[in-house]
ZATORZA-474759 format. One record per residue (C-alpha): residue number from 1; x, y, z. Coordinates in pm, 1 decimal. Example, Ala and Ser with C-alpha at 12.3 -4.5 7.8 and 13.67 -1.06 7.14 Angstrom:
R,i,px,py,pz
R,1,1230.0,-450.0,780.0
R,2,1367.0,-106.0,714.0
This chain:
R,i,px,py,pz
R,1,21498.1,1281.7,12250.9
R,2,21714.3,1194.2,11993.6
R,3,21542.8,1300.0,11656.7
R,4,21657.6,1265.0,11296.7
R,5,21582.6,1592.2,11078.8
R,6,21578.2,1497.8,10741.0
R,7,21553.0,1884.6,10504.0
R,8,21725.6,1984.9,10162.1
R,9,21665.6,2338.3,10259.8
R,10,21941.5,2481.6,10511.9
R,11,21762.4,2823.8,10581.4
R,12,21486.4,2562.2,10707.3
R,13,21681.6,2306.3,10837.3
R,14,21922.0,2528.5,11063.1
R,15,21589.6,2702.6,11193.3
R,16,21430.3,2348.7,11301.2
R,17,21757.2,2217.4,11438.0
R,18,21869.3,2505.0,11636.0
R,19,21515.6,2561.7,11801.6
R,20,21552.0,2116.8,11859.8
R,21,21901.3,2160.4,12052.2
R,22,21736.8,2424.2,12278.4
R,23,21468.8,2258.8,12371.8
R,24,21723.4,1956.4,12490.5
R,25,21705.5,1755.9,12229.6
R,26,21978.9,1561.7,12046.7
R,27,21942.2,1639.7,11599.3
R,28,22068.1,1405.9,11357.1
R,29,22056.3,1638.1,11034.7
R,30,22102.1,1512.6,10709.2
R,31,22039.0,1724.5,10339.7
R,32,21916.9,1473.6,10068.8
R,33,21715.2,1155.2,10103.4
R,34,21959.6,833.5,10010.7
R,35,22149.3,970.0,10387.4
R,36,21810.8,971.6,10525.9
R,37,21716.8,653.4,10425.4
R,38,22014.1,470.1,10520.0
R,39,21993.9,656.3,10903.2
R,40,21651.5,595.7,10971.8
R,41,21675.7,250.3,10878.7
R,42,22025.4,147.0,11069.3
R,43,21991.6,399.5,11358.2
R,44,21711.6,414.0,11652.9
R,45,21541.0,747.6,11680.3
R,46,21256.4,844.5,11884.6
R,47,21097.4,1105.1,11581.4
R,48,21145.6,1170.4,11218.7
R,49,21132.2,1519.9,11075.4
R,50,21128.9,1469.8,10700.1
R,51,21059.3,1699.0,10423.9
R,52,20832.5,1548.1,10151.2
R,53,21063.4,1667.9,9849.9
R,54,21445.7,1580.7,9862.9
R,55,21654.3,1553.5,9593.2
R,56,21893.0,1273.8,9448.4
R,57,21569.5,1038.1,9348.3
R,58,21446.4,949.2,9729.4
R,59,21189.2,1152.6,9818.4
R,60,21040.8,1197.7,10148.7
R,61,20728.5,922.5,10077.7
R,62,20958.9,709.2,9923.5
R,63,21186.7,707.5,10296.8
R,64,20892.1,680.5,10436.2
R,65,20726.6,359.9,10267.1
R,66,21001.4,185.8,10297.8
R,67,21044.2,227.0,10636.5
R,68,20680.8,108.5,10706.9
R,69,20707.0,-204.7,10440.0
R,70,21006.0,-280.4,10719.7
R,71,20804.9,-237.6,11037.4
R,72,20940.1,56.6,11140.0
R,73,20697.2,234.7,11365.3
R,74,20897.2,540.7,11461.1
R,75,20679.3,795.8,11447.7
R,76,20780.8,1051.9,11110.2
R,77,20636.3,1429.6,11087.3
R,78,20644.6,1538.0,10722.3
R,79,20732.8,1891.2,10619.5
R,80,20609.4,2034.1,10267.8
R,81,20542.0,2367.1,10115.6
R,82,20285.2,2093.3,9944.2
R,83,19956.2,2240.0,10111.8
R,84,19674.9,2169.3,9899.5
R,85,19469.1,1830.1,10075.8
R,86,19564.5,1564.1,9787.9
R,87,19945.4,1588.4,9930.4
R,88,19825.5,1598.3,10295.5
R,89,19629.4,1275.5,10215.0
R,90,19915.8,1115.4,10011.6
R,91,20174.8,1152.2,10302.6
R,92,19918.4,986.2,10574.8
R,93,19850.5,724.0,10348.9
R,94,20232.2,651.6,10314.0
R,95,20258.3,603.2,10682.4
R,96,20319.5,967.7,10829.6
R,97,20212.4,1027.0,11179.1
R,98,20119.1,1422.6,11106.6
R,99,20159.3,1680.4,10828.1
R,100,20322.7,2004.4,10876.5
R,101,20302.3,2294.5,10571.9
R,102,20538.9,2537.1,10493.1
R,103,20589.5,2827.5,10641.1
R,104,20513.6,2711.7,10999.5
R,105,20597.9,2852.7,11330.8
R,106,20861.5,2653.1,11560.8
R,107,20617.7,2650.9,11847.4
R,108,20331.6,2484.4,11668.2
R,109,20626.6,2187.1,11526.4
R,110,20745.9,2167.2,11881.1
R,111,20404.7,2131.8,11999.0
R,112,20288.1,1844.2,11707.0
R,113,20642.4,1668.6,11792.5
R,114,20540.3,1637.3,12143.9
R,115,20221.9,1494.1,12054.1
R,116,20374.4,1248.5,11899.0
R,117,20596.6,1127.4,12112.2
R,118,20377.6,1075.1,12434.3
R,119,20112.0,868.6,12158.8
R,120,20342.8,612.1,12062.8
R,121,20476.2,596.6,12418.2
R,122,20093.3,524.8,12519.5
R,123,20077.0,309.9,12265.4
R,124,20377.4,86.4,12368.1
R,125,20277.2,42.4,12684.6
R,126,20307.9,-317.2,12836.2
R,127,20091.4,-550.8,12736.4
R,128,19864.5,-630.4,13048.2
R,129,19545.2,-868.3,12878.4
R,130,19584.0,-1133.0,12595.3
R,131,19285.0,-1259.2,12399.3
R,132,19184.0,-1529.8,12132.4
R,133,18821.6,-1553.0,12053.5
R,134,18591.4,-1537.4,12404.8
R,135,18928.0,-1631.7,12630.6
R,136,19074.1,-1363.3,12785.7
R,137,19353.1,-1322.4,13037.2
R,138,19484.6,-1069.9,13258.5
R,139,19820.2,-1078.1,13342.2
R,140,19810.2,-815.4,13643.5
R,141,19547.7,-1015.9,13826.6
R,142,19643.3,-1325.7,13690.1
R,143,19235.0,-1337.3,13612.7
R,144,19102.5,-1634.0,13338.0
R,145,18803.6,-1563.7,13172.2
R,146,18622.4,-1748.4,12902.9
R,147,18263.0,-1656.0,12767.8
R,148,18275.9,-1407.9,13047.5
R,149,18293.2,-1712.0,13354.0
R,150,18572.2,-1710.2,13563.5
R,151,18787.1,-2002.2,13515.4
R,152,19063.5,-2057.0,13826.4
R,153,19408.6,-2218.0,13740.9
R,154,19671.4,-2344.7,13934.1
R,155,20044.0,-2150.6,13870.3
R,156,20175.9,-2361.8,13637.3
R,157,19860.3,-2355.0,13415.9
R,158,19826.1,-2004.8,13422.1
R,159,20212.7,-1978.7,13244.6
R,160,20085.0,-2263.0,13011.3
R,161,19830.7,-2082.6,12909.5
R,162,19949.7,-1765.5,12909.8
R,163,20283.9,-1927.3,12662.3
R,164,20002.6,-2086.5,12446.5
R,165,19842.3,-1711.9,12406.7
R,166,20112.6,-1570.4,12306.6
R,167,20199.4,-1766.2,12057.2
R,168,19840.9,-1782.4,11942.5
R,169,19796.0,-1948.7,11571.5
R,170,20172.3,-2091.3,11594.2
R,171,20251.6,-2437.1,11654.7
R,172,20413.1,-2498.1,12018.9
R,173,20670.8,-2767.2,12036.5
R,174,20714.7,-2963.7,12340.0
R,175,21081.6,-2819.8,12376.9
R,176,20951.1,-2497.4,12376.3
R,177,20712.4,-2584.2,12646.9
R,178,21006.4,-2738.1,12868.2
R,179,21178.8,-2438.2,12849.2
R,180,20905.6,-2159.4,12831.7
R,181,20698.4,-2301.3,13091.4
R,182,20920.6,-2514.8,13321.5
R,183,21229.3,-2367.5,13263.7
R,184,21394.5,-2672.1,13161.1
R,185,21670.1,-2720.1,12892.0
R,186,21625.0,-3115.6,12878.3
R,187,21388.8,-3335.2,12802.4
R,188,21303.5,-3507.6,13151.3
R,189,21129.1,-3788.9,13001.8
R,190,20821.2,-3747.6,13188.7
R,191,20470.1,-3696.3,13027.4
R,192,20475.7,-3379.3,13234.7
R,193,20302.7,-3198.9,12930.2
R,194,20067.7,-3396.8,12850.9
R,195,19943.4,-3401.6,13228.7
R,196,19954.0,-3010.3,13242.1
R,197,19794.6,-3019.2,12893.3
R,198,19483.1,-3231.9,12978.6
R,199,19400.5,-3007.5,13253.9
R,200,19386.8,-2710.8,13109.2
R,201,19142.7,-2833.3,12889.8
R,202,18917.6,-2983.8,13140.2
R,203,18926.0,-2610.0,13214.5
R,204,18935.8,-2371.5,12942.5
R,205,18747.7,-2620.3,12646.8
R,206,18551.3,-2871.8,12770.1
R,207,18264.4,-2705.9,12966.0
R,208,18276.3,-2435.0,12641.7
R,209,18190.6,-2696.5,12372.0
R,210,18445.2,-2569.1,12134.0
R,211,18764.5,-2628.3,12162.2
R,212,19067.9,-2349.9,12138.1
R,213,19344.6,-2596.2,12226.7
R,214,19479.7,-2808.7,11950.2
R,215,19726.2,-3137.0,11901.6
R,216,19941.1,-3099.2,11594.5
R,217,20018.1,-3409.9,11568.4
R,218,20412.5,-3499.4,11580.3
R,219,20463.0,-3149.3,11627.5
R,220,20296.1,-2994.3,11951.5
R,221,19984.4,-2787.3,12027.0
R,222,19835.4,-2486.8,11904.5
R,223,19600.1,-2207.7,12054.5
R,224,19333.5,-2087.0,11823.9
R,225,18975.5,-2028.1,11755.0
């Protein structure tokens, strides 16, 4: 793994890194917080080692809020010799994935790192089922469900629907339809759409009573409760 070990102290930062390399993996190290910031932000790591008090005026939370405000997910393990529960509750609260104290032992960091990692990996696993409201779909089995009742589609419905889902509460243009769903990059002048359209709401809305597929008019279509 490539990890980014963010640590003012070098007695504590040698001891983290060197222990890191021998276990295989590849340790960005940096001493003060500004450095941090600007590596965790423009580089890709797989973990964050960061040490909640850094000098030069960015502090660990402060790295670490502004990498959540941004989106960034990568998982971040704080280090402190801040113990007491107020500090461990600040630092979760900020966005930190766990909460080491000072002094710890290598093999209980190593152990919390690993942790870590395979939960976000679980966690970005492939999406395999999309759902808005009671319609669900299941993009293994290719399975349409609405209320709980099977509902059978042809191919090209199923990839309408399942372009409509994904783009659930946005408004679908007709080009993005051509090219999503029929991979064309031209209009062909046909009411193709509309066709398509139609039946998927004989299918999906009208035996349900309330409709989940919408015309926006001079725009497109949009999927939502």
């Amino acid at each position: 793994m490539r990890i980014l070990l963010v640590e003012d102290d070098q007695t504590v930062r040698n001891f983290v890194a060197k222990g890191l390399s021998e276990a295989g993996h590849l340790v960005e190290q940096v001493d003060n917080g500004k450095d941090g910031l600007s590596l965790a932000i423009s580089e890709k790591f797989e973990i964050v080692i960061l040490d909640r008090m850094l000098p030069g005026g960015v502090d660990g939370l402060h790295i670490l809020e502004t990498l959540r405000r941004q989106g960034n997910l990568t998982p971040v393990l704080l280090l402190s010799a801040l113990s007491d529960v107020d500090e461990k509750v600040a630092g979760l609260k900020a966005g930190a994935d766990d909460y080491v104290a000072k002094p710890f032992s290598f093999s209980e960091l190593q152990a919390r790192i690993d942790a870590l990692v395979r939960r976000n990996r679980n966690e970005i696993q492939p999406q395999t089922r999309l759902t808005v409201g009671d319609l669900e779909i299941d993009l293994l089995s290719r399975g349409v469900k609405r209320a709980g009742q099977r509902i059978d589609l042809q191919p090209r419905e199923f990839r309408l629907l399942e372009f409509l889902m994904r783009h659930a509460g946005q408004v679908v243009t007709r080009t993005m339809l051509l090219e999503g769903v029929w991979d064309y990059h031209f209009d062909p002048q046909t009411n193709v759409i509309d066709v398509h359209v139609s039946r998927l709401r004989q299918k999906i809305d009208k035996p349900f009573g309330r409709p989940l597929v919408h015309t926006i008019r001079n725009a497109g279509y949009m999927l939502q409760e």
